[in-house]
N, C-alpha and C positions, 0 to 999 in steps of 0.2 A: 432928831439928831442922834437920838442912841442909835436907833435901827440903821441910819447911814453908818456908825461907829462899826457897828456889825460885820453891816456888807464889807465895807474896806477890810477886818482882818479878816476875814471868809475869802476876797479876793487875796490877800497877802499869804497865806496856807496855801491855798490853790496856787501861787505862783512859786513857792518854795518847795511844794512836791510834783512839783513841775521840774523844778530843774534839776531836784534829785534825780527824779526818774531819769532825765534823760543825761545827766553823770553816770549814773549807773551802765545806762545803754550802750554810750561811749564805751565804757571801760571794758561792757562785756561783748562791744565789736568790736574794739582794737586794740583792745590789750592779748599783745602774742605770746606774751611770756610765759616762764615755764612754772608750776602748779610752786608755792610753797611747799620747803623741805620742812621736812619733820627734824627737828632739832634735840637730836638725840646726843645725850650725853656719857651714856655708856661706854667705858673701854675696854672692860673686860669680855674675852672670851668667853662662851658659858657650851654647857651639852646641848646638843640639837634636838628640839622634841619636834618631832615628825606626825604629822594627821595620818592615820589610818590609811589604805587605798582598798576600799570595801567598795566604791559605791562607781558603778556601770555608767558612763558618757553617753549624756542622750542621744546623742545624733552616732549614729556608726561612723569607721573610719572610711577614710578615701585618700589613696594615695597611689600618684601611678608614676614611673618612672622610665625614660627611656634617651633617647640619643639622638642629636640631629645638631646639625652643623657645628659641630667641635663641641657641644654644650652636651652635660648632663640634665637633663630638664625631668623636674620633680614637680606637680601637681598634688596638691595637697589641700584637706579641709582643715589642718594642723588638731587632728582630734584620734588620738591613742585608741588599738586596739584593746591595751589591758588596761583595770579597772585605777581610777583617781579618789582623790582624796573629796574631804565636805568642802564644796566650795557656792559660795564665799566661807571664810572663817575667821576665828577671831584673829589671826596672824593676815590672812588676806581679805580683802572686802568683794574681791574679783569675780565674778559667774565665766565658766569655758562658754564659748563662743565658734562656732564654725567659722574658719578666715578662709580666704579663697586664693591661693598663690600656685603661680608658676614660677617657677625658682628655677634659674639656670647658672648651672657650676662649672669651668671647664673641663672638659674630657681630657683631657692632657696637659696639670697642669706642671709649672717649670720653678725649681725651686731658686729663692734669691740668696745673696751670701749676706744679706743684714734681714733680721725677723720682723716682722709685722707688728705692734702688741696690739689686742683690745683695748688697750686702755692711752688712749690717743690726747694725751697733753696738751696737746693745739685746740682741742677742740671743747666742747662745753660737753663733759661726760665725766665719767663714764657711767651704764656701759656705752658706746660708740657703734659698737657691732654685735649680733650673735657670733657665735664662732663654727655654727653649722647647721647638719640638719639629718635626724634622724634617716633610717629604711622604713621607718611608719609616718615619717611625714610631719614629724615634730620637730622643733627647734632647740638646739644646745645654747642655750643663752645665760650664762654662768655671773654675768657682771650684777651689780644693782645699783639701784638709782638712790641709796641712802647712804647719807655722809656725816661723819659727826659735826654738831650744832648743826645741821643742813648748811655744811659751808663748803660749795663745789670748788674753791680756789684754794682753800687750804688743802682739798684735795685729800682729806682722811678717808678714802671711800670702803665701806663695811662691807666683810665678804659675806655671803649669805650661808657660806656651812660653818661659819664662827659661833655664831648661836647667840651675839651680842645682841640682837634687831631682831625681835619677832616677825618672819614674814611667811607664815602657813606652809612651809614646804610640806606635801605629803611624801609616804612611804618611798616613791618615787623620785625622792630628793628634785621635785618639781610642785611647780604654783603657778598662779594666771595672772597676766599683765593688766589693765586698763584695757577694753575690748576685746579680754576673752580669751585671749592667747594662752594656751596650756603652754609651757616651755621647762624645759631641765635646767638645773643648775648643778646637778652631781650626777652619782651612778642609776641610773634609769633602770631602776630594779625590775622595773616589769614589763620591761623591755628583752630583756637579759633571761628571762624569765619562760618570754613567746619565745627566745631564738634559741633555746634548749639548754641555758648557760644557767644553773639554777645555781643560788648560794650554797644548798645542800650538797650539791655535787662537787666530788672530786676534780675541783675544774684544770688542776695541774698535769692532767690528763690529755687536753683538746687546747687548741688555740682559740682565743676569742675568735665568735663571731663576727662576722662587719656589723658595727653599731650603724656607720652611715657615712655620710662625706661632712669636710670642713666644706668653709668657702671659699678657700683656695683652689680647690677641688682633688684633693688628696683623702685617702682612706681613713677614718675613725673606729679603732677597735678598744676592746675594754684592757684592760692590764697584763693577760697570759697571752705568752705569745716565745717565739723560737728562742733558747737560751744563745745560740750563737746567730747573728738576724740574717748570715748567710744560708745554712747548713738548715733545711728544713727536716732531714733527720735527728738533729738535735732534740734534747728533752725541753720538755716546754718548763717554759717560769714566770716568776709574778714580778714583772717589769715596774721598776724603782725610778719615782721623779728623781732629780735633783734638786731640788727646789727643796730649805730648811726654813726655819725661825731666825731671825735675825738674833742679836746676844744681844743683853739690855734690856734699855729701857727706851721709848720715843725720846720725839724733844717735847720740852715743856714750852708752857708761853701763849697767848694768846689764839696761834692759827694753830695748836699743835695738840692732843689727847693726852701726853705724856702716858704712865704707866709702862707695864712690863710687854715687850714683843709678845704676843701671845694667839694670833692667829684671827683676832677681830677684827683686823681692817686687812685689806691686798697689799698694804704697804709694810707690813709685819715680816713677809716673806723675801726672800732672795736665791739667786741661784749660785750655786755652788759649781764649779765647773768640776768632771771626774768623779761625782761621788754617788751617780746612780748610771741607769743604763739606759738614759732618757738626756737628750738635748733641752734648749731653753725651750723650747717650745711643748714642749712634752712628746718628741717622736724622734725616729730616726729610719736611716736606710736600713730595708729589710728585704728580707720573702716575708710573704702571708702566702695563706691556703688559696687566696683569689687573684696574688701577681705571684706567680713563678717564677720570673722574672727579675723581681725586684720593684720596690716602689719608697718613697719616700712616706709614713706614714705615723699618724698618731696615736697616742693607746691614753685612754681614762683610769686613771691610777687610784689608789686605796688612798693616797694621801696628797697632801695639795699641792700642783694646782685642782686635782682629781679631772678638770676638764681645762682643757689649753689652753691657756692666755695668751699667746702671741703665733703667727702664721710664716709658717718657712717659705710658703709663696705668697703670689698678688688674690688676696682675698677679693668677692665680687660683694658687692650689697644685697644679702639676701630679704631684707625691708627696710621700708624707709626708717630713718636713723631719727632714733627720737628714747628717752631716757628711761623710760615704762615704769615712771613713778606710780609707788605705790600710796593709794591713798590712805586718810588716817582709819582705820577701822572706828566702824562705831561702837561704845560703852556701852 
């Protein structure tokens, strides 16, 4: 009788981690959803501490660029010719990864009379899009996937040069997505760096070089650029967002941060119409050294948004759209 007693709870374990297992199994083939947010309660702004870019990309870069049927088409291993940060770190948990993309942007693209933003309300984000793509074949991807309490509806979403949310930015005011992805979220220092635009230098001198294309397919340059954007004899100057700090305070209350405007979230910021020499988007019609002509164009500014949040033209998907949450670093 005992030994039957036995066998029957021996059968009853066996039949409970039975159906765990295969709850589990369920859960981890069909549940789509998206990773839990880290539930950050921070509002305040803090200084940016930045990882080092000491240390050499294993895999060399690859990036080739060229033209065919209306399309700018960019080939890319998304892997920088100058040097990155420790990665993973304790801001990011992420390893660089060689990705394999052909990217195509139009050659001519046509500007609309309402702007585009990244940051797309309708949809479960942000970020929603990169906003570009380097001349070495990396991604300007400025948005992040962290929101205070991790509440995407209340929609607090933390900007990543605020310094609220530790997320490993190196030197290069960039870091690596889930799969590896190197991407910028600021000034691409050493970028700037390869294309002969060094911070030591008199840059008041030279107009930025081309950083690279949005995906609109419009030109990306850094901050200096013609003081009158017709008159390429003009002196060059350090081109001014519009874009301020709101006055106040948030709102208070349960979906809301409260505290002082202060540059921690994207929602902190507004545009000012007339008070720099920069549109909402961060660009305007110009000459540059590579349209004589004229072109509608963006410049990455010293102060925020430092890289675009919204597109004067019809932006293309430069990959598939997905929030490149960062996970919790390990202790």
């Amino acid at each position: 009788m005992i030994l039957r007693n036995i066998q029957m709870r021996q059968q009853h374990f066996i039949a409970v981690a039975l159906v765990l297992i295969a709850t589990t199994f369920s859960f981890v083939l069909f549940g789509q959803g998206p990773p839990r947010m880290r539930k950050h309660q921070v509002t305040k702004a803090s200084a940016l501490t930045l990882v080092p870019a000491n240390k050499k990309p294993l895999t060399s870069n690859r990036v080739q660029i060229t033209e065919k049927d209306g399309f700018r088409v960019i080939e890319s291993n998304d892997i920088p010719k100058h040097t990155v940060g420790e990665f993973p770190n304790r801001g990011n948990p992420n390893a660089i990864a060689a990705q394999n993309w052909t990217i195509r942007i139009p050659l001519h693209p046509v500007t609309n009379k309402e702007a585009t933003s990244l940051h797309l309300r309708t949809e479960r984000g942000p970020p929603n899009m990169p906003f570009g793509i380097g001349v070495n074949g990396v991604l300007f991807e400025p948005g992040t996937a962290e929101f205070w309490m991790g509440n995407r509806s209340a929609d607090w979403n933390y900007e990543a040069l605020g310094g609220a949310v530790r997320l490993g930015l190196d030197s290069n005011h960039a870091h690596v997505q889930p799969g590896g992805m190197y991407h910028y979220h600021g000034i691409p220092t050493g970028l700037l760096n390869e294309l002969g635009f060094t911070e030591n230098e008199h840059q008041s001198e030279k107009h930025s070089p081309l950083l690279g294309w949005a995906a609109d397919g419009f030109p990306v340059y850094y901050a200096y650029g013609y003081s009158h954007p017709d008159d390429p004899k003009s002196p060059i100057t350090q081109l001014t967002t519009g874009f301020q700090l709101k006055e106040g305070n948030r709102p208070g209350g349960s979906d809301s941060p409260g505290g002082r405007y202060d540059g921690a979230f994207i929602q902190d910021y507004e545009f000012a119409e007339g008070t720099g020499d920069l549109d909402e988007c961060n660009g305007r019609f110009c000459i540059t050294p590579e349209f004589l002509d004229g072109t509608y164009a963006y410049f990455l500014t010293e102060a925020w948004p430092v890289i675009p949040r919204a597109f004067r033209g019809t932006p293309v998907l430069l990959k598939e759209r997905g929030h490149g949450a960062h996970r919790r670093p390990a202790r």
